[in-house]
Every structure is written in C-alpha cells, then in structure tokens.
C-alpha positions in Angstrom: -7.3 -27.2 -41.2 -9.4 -24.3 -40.5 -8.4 -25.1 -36.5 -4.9 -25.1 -37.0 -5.1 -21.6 -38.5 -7.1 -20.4 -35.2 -4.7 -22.0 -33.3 -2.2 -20.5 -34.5 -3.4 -17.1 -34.7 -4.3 -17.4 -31.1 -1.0 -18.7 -30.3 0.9 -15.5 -31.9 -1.7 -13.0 -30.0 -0.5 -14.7 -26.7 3.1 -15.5 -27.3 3.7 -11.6 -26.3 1.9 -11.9 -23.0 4.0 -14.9 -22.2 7.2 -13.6 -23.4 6.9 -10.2 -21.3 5.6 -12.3 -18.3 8.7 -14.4 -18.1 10.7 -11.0 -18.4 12.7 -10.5 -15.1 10.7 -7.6 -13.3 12.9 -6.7 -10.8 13.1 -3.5 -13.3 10.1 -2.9 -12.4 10.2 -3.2 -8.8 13.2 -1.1 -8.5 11.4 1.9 -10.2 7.8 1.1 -9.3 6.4 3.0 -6.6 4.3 1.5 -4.1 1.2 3.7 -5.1 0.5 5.3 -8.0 1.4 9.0 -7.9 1.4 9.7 -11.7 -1.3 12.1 -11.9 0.9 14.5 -9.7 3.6 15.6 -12.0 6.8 14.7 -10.2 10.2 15.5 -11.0 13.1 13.3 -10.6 13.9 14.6 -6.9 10.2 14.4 -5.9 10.2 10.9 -7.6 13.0 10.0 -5.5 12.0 11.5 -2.3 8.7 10.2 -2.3 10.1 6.2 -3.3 12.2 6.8 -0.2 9.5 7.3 2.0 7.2 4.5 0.7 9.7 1.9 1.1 10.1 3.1 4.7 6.0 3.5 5.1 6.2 -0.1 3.7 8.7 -1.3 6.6 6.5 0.6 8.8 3.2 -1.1 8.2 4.2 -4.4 7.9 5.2 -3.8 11.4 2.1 -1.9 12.3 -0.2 -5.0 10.8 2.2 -7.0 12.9 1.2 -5.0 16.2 -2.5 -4.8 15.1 -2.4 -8.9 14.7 -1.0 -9.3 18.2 -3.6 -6.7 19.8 -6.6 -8.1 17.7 -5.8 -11.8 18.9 -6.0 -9.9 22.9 -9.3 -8.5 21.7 -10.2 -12.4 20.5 -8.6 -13.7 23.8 -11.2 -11.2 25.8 -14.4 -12.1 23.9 -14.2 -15.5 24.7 -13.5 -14.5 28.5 -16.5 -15.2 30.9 -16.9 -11.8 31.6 -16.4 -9.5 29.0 -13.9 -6.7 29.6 -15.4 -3.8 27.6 -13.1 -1.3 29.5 -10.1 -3.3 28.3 -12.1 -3.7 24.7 -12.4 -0.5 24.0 -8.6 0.5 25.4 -6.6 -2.1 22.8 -9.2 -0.9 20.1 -8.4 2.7 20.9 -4.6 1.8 20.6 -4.5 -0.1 17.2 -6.2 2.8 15.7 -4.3 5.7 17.3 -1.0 3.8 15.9 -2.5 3.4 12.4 -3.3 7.2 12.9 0.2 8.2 13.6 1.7 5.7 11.1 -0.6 7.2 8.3 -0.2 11.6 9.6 3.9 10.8 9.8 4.6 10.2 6.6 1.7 11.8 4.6 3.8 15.1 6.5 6.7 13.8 4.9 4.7 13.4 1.6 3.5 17.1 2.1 6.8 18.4 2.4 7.5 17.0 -0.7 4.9 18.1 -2.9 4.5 21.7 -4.1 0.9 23.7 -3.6 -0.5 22.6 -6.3 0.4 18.6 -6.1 -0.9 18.5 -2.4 -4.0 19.9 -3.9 -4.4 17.0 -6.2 -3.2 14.4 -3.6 -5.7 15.7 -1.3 -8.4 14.1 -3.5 -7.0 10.9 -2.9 -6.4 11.0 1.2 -8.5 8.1 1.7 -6.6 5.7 0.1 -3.4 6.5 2.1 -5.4 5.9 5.3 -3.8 2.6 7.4 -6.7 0.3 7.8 
C-alpha cells in the first residue's frame, strides 16, 4: 500500500513536466531568440531588431558551416596526398576563418547599431560566445 502512495505522489510531481512537454512550442520558437540577450534590457523595437538579425545570422551560418564542411573535406583530401601541400593548407584554412570573421564582425555591427552605450557595454562581456567557430 505504502508503494501505491509513492507512486502516486511521484506520478502527480511529473504529470506537469509531461503536460507542459507535450504543449505545442512553436510559441516559443516564434518569440525565443536564438541567444539569450535578457541581461541587456531591450525594448520592444530592440527586441525586434535584434530577432531579425539572428534569424538572418542563423541563415547565414548554416551556410557558412556548409562552406567550412566543403573546404575542411579539401584540407582532408590534401593530407592524404603524397605530398603534402602546406602552401595550399594554410590558404583554405586562412579562408574558412576569414569567412567566419566577416560572418561574426557583420552582424555583431548590426547588433551594435542596435544597442545603446550602455547595452554594448554589457554585450561586450560576452563577445566570445558570438564568435563563429
């Protein structure tokens, strides 16, 4: 008897996780932004301006780690060359991470124009999680 009762007490302490985990989250998606920028204060148009550009930053890496797939299987391709290439190494290495670098400086300047003196102050703590990698 006394393992029915744990049962179900256990079985009303989960019965909320399960009923908000079935709950349809596009909700969530539609309002969630792709990092979490809470700390900074934003009004409605900053919240707005700054979804905008992470959807776009979204489209634009999943094309960047497209690219870098392509290049890193070339860098693959030369290794197991009989002669290694370092030249040609070093060259497709150099591109990947000067596109990553313009990816990531384009829209943190669209992020900057966004935030007001003392937001960019606070994001500028957390500049190394925006980098492209």
């Amino acid at each position: 008897m006394t393992k029915l009762k744990i049962l179900v007490i256990l079985c009303s302490f989960l019965l909320p996780f399960i009923l908000f985990a079935s709950d349809d989250d596009h909700a969530y998606k539609k309002s969630h932004l792709y990092k979490n920028l809470d700390f900074l204060e934003l009004d409605k148009k900053q919240y707005k301006q700054i979804r905008e550009v992470l959807i776009k930053y979204k489209k634009e890496y999943k094309k960047y780690y497209k690219y870098k797939e392509e290049k890193e299987e070339k860098l693959k391709k030369l290794f197991l060359e009989d002669d290694f290439n370092e030249e040609k190494y070093v060259y497709i290495s150099r591109k990947i991470k000067e596109k990553a670098s313009l990816l990531e400086a384009k829209n943190l300047e669209k992020i900057h124009d966004i935030l007001d003196d003392k937001q960019r102050k606070k994001f500028s703590y957390y500049l190394q999680e925006w980098e492209v990698e």
